[in-house]
N, CA, C and O atoms as a Maestro MAE file, in Angstrom:
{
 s_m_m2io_version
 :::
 2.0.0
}

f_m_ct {
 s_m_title
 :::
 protein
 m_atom[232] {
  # First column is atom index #
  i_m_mmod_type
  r_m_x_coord
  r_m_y_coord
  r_m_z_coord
  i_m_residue_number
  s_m_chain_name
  s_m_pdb_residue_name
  s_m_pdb_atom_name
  i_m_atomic_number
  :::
  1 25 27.707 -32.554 -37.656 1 A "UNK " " N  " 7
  2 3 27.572 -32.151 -36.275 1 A "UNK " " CA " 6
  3 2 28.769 -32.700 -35.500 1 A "UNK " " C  " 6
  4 15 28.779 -33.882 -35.157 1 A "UNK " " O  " 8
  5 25 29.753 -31.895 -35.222 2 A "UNK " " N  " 7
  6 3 30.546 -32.067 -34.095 2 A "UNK " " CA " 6
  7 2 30.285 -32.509 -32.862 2 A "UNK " " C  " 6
  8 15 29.176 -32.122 -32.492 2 A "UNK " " O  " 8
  9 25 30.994 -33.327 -31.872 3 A "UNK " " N  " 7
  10 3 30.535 -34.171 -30.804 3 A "UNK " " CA " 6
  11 2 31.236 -33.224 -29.447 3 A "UNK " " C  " 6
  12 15 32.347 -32.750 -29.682 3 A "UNK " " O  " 8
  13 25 30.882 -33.059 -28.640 4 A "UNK " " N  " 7
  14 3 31.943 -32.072 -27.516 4 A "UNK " " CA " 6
  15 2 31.799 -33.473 -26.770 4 A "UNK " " C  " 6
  16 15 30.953 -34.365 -26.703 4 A "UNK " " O  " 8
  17 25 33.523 -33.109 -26.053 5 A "UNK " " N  " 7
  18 3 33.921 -33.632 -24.993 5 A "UNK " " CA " 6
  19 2 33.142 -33.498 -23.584 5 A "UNK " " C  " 6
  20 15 32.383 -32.574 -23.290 5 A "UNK " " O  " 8
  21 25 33.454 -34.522 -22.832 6 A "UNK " " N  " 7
  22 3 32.892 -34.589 -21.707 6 A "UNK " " CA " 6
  23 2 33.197 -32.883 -21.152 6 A "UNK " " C  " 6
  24 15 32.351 -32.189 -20.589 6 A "UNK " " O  " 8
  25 25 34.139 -32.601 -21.371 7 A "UNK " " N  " 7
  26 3 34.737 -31.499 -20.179 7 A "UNK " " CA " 6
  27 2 34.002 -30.358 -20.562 7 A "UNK " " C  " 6
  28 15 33.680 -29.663 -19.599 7 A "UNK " " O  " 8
  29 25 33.623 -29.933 -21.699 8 A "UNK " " N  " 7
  30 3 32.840 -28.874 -22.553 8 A "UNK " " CA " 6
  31 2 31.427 -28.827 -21.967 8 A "UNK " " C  " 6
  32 15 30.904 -27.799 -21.538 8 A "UNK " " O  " 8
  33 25 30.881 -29.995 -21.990 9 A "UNK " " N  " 7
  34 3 29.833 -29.937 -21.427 9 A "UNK " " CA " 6
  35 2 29.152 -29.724 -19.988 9 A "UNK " " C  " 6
  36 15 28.014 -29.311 -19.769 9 A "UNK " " O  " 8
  37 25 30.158 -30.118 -19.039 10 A "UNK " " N  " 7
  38 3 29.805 -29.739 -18.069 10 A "UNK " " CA " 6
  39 2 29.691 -28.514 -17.395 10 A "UNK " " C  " 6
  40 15 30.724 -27.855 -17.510 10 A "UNK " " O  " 8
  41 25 28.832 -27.976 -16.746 11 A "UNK " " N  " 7
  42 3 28.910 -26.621 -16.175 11 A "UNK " " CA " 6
  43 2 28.338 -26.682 -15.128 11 A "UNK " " C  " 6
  44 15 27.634 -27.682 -14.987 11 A "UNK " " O  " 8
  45 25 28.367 -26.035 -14.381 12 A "UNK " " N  " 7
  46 3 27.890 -26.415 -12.804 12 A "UNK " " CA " 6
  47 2 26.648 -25.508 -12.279 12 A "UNK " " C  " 6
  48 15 26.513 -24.360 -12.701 12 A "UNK " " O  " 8
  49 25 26.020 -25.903 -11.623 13 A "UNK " " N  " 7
  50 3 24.899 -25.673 -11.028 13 A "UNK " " CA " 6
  51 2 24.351 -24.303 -11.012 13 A "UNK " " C  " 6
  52 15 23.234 -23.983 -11.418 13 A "UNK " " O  " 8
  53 25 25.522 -23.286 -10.346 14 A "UNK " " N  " 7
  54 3 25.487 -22.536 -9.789 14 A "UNK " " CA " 6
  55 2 25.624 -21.588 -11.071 14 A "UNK " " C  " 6
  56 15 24.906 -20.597 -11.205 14 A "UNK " " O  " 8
  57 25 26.571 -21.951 -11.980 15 A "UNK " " N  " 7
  58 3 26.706 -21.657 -13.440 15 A "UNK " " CA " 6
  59 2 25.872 -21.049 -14.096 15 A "UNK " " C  " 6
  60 15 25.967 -19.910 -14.553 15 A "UNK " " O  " 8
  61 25 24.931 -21.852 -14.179 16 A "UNK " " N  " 7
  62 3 23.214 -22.341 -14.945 16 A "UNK " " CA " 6
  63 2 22.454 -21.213 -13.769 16 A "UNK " " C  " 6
  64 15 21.483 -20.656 -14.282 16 A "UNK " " O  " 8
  65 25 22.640 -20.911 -12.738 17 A "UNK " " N  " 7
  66 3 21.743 -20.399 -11.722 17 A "UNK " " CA " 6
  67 2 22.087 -18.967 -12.307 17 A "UNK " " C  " 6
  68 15 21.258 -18.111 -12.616 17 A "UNK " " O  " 8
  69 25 23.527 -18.864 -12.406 18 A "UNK " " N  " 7
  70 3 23.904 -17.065 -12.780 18 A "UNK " " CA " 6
  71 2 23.439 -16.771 -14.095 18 A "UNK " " C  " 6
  72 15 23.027 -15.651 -14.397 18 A "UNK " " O  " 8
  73 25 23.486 -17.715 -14.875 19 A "UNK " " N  " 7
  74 3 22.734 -17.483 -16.225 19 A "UNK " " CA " 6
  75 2 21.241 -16.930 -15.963 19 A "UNK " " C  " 6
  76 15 20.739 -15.806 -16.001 19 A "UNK " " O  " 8
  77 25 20.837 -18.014 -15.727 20 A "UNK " " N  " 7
  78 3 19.301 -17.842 -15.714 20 A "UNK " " CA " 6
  79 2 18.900 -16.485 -14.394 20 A "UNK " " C  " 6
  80 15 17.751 -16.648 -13.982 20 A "UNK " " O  " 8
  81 25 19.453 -15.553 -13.883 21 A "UNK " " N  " 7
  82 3 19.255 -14.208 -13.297 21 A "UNK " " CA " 6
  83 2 19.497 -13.213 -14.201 21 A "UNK " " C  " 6
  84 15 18.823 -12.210 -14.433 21 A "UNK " " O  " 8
  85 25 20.810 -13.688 -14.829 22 A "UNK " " N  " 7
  86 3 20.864 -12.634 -15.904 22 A "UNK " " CA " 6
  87 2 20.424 -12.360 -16.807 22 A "UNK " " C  " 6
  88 15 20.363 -11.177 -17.140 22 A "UNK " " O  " 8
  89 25 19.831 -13.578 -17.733 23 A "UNK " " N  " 7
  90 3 18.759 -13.705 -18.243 23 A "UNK " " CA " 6
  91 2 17.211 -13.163 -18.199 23 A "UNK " " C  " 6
  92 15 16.434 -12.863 -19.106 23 A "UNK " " O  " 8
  93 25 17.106 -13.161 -17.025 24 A "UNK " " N  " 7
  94 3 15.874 -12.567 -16.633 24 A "UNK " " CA " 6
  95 2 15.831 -11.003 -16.059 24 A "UNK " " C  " 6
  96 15 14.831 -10.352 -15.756 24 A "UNK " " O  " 8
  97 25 17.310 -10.584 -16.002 25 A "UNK " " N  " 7
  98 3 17.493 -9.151 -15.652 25 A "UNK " " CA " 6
  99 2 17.402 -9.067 -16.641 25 A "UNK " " C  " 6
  100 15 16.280 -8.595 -16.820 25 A "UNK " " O  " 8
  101 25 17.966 -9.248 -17.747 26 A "UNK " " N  " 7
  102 3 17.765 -8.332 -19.209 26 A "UNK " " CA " 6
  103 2 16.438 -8.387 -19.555 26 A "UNK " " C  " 6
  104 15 15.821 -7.336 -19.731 26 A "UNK " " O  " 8
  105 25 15.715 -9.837 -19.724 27 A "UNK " " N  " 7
  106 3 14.311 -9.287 -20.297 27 A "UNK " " CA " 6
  107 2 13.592 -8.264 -19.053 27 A "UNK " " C  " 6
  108 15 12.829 -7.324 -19.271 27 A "UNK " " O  " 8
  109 25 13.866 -8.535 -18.292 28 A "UNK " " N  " 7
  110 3 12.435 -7.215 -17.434 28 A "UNK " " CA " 6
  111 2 13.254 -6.216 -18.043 28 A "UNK " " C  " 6
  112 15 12.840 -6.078 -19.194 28 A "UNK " " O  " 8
  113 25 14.167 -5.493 -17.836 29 A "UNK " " N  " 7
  114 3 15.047 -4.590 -18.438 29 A "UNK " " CA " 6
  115 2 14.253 -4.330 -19.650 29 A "UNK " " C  " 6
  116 15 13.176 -3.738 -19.588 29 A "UNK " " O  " 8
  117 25 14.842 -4.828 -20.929 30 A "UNK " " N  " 7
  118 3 13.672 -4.896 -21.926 30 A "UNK " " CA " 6
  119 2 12.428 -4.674 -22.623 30 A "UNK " " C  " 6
  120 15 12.084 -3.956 -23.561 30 A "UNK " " O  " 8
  121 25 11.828 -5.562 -21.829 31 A "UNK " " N  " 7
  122 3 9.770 -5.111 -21.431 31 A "UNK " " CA " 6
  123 2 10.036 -3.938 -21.346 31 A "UNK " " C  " 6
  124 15 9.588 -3.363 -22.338 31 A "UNK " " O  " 8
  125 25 10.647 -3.114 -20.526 32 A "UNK " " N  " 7
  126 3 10.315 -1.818 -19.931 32 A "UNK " " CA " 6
  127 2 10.738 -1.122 -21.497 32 A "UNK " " C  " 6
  128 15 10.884 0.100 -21.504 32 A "UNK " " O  " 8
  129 25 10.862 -1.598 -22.327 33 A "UNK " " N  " 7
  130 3 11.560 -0.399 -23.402 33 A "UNK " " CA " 6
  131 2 13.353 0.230 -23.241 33 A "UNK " " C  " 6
  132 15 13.753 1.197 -23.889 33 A "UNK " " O  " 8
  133 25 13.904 -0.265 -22.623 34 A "UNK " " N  " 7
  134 3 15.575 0.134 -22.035 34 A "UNK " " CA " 6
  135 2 15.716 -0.648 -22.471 34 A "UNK " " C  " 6
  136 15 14.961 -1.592 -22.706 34 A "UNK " " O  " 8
  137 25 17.481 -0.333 -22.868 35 A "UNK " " N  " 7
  138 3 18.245 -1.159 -23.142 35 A "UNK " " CA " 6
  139 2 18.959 -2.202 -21.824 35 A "UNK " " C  " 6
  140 15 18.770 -1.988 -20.627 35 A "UNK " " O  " 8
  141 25 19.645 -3.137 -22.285 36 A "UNK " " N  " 7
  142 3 20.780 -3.901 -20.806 36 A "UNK " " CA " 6
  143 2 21.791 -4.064 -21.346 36 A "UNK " " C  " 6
  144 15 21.876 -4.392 -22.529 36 A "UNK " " O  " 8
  145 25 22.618 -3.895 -20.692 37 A "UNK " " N  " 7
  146 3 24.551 -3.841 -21.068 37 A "UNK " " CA " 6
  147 2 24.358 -5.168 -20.005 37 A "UNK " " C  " 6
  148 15 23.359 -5.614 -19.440 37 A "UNK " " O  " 8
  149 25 25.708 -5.557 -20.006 38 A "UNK " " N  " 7
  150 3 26.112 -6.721 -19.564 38 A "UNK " " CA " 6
  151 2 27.864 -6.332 -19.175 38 A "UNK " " C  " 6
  152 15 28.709 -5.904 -19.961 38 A "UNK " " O  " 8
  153 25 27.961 -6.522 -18.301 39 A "UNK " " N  " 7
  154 3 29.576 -6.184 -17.916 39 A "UNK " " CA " 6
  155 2 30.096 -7.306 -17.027 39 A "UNK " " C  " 6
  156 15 29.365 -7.835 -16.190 39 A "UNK " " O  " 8
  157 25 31.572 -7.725 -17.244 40 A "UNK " " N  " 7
  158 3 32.523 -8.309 -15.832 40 A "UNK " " CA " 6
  159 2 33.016 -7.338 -15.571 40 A "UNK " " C  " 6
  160 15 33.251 -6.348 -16.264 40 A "UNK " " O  " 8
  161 25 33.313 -7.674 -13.990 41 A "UNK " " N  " 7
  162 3 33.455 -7.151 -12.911 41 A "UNK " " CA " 6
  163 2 35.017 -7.587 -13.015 41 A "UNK " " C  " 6
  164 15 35.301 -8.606 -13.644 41 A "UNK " " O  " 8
  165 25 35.960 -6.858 -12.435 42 A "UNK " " N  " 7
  166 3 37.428 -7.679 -12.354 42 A "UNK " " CA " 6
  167 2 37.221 -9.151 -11.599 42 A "UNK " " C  " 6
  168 15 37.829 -10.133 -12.024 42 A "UNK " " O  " 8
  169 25 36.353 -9.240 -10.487 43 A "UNK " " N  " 7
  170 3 36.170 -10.217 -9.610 43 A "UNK " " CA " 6
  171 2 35.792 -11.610 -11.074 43 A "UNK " " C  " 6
  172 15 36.138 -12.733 -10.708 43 A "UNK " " O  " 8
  173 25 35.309 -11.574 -12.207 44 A "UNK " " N  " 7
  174 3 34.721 -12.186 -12.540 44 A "UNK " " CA " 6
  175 2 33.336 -12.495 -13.118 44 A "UNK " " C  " 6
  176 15 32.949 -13.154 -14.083 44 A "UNK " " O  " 8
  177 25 32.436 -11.411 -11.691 45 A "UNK " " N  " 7
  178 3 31.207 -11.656 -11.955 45 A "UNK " " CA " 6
  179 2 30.512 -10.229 -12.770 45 A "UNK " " C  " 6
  180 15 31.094 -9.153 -12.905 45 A "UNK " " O  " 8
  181 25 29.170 -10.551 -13.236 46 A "UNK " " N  " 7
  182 3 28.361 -9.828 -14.090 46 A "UNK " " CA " 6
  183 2 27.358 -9.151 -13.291 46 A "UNK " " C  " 6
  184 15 26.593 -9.438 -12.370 46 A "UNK " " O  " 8
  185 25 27.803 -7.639 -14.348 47 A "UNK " " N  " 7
  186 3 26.943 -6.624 -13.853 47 A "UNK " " CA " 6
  187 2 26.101 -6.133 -14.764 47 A "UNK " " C  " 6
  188 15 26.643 -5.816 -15.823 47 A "UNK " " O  " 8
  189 25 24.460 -5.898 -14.659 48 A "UNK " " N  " 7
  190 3 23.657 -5.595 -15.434 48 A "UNK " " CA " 6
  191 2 23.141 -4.803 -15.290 48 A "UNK " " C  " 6
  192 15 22.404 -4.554 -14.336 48 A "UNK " " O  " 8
  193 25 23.468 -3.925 -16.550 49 A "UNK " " N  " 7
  194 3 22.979 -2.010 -15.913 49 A "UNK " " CA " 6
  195 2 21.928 -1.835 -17.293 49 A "UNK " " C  " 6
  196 15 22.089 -1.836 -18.514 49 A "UNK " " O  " 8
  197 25 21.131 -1.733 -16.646 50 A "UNK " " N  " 7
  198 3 19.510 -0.745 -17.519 50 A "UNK " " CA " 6
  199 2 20.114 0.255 -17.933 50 A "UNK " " C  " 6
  200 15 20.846 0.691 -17.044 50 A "UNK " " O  " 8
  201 25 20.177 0.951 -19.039 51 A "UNK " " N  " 7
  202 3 20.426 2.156 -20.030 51 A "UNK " " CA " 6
  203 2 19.039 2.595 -20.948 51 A "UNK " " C  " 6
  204 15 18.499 1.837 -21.754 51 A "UNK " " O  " 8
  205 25 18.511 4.240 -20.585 52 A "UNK " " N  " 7
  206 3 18.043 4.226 -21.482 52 A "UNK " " CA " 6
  207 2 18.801 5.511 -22.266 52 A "UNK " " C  " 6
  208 15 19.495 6.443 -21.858 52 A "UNK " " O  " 8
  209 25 18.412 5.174 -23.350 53 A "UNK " " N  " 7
  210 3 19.140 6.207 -24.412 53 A "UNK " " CA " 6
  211 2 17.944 7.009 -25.184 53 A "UNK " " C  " 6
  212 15 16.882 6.626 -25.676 53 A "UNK " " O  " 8
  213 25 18.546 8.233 -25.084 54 A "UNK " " N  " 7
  214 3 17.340 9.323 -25.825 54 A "UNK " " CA " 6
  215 2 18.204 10.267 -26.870 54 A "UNK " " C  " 6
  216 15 19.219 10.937 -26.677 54 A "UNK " " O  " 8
  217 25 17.149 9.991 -28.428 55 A "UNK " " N  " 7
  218 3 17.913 11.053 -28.898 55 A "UNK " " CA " 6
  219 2 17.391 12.204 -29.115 55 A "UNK " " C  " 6
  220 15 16.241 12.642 -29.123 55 A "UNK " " O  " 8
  221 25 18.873 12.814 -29.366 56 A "UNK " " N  " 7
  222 3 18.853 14.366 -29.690 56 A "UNK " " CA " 6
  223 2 18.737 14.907 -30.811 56 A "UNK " " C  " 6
  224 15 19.535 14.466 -31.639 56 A "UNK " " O  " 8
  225 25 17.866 15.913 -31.271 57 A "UNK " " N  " 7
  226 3 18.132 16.471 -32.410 57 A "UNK " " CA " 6
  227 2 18.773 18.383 -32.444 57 A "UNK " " C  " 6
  228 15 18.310 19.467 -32.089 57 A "UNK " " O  " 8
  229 25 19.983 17.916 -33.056 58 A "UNK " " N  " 7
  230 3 20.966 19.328 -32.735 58 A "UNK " " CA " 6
  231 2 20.450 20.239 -34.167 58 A "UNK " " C  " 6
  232 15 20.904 21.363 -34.380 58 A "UNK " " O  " 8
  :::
 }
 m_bond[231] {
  # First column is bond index #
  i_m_from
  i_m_to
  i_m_order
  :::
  1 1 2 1
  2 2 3 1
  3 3 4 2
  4 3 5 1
  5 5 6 1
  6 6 7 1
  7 7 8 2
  8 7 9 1
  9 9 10 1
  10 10 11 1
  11 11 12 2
  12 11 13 1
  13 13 14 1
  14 14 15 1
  15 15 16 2
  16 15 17 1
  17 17 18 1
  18 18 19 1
  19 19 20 2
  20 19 21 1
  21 21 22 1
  22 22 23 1
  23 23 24 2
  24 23 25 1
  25 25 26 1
  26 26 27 1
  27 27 28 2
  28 27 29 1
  29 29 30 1
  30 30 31 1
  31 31 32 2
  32 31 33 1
  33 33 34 1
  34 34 35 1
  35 35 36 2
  36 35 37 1
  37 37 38 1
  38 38 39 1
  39 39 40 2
  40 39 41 1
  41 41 42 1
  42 42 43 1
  43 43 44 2
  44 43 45 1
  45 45 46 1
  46 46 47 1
  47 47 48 2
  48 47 49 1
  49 49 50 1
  50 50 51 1
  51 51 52 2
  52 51 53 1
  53 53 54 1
  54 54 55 1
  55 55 56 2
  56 55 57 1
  57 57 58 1
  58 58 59 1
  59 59 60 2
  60 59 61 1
  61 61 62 1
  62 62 63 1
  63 63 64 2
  64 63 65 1
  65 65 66 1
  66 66 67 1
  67 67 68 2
  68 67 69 1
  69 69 70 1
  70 70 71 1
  71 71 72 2
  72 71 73 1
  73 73 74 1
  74 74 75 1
  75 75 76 2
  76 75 77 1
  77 77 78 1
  78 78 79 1
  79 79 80 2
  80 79 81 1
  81 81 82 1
  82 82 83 1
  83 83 84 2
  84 83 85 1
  85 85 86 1
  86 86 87 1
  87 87 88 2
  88 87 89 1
  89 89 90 1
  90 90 91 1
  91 91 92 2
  92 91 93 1
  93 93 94 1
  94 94 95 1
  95 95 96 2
  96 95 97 1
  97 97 98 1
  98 98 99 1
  99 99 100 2
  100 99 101 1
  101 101 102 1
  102 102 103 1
  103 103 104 2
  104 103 105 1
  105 105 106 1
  106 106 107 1
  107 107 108 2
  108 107 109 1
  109 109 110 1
  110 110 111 1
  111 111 112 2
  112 111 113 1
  113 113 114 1
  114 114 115 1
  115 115 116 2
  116 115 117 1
  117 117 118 1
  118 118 119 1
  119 119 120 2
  120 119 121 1
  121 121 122 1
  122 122 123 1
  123 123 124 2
  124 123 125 1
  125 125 126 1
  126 126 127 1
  127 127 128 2
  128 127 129 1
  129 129 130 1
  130 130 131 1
  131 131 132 2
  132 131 133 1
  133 133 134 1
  134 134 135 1
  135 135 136 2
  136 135 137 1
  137 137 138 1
  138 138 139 1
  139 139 140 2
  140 139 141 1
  141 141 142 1
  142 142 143 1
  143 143 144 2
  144 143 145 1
  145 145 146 1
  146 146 147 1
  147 147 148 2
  148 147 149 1
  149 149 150 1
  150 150 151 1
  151 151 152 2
  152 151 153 1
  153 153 154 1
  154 154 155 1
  155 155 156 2
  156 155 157 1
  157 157 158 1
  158 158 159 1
  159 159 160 2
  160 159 161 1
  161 161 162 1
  162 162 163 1
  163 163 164 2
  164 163 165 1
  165 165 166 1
  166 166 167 1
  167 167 168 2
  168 167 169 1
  169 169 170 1
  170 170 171 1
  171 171 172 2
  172 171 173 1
  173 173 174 1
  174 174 175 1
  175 175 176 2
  176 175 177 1
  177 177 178 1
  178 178 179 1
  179 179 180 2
  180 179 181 1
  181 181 182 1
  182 182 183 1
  183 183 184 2
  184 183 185 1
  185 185 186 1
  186 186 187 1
  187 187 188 2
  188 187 189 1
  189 189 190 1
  190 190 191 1
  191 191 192 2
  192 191 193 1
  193 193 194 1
  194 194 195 1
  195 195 196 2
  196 195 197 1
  197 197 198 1
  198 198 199 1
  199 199 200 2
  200 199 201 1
  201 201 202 1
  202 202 203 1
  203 203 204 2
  204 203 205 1
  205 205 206 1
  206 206 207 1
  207 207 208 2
  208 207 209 1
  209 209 210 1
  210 210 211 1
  211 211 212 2
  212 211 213 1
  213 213 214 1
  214 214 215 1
  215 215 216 2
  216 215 217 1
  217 217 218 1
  218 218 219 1
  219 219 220 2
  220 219 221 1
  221 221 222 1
  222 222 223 1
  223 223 224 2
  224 223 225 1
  225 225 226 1
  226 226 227 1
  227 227 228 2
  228 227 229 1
  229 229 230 1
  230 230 231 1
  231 231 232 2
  :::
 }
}
């Protein structure tokens, strides 16, 4: 088991706050039977788009 540095470990508050939304957008997403994509934004931040996909038979 490898040891991480102080600096690795830290993450900040707000960090942990964007996680845990996105986190919870995907599972309701989910439950419902849809898929969730996960995207950055140029700004940085994450966008979570519900997809559902249906197939076709040609």
């Amino acid at each position: 088991m490898s040891l991480m540095s102080n600096k690795e470990l830290k993450v900040s508050a707000q960090q942990t706050e964007d996680a845990v939304c996105l986190w919870n957008a995907v599972c309701e997403i989910t439950e419902r039977g849809n898929n969730a994509e996960i995207k950055r934004k140029k700004d940085g931040s994450f966008t979570v788009y519900e997809v559902k996909k249906k197939i076709v038979a040609v």
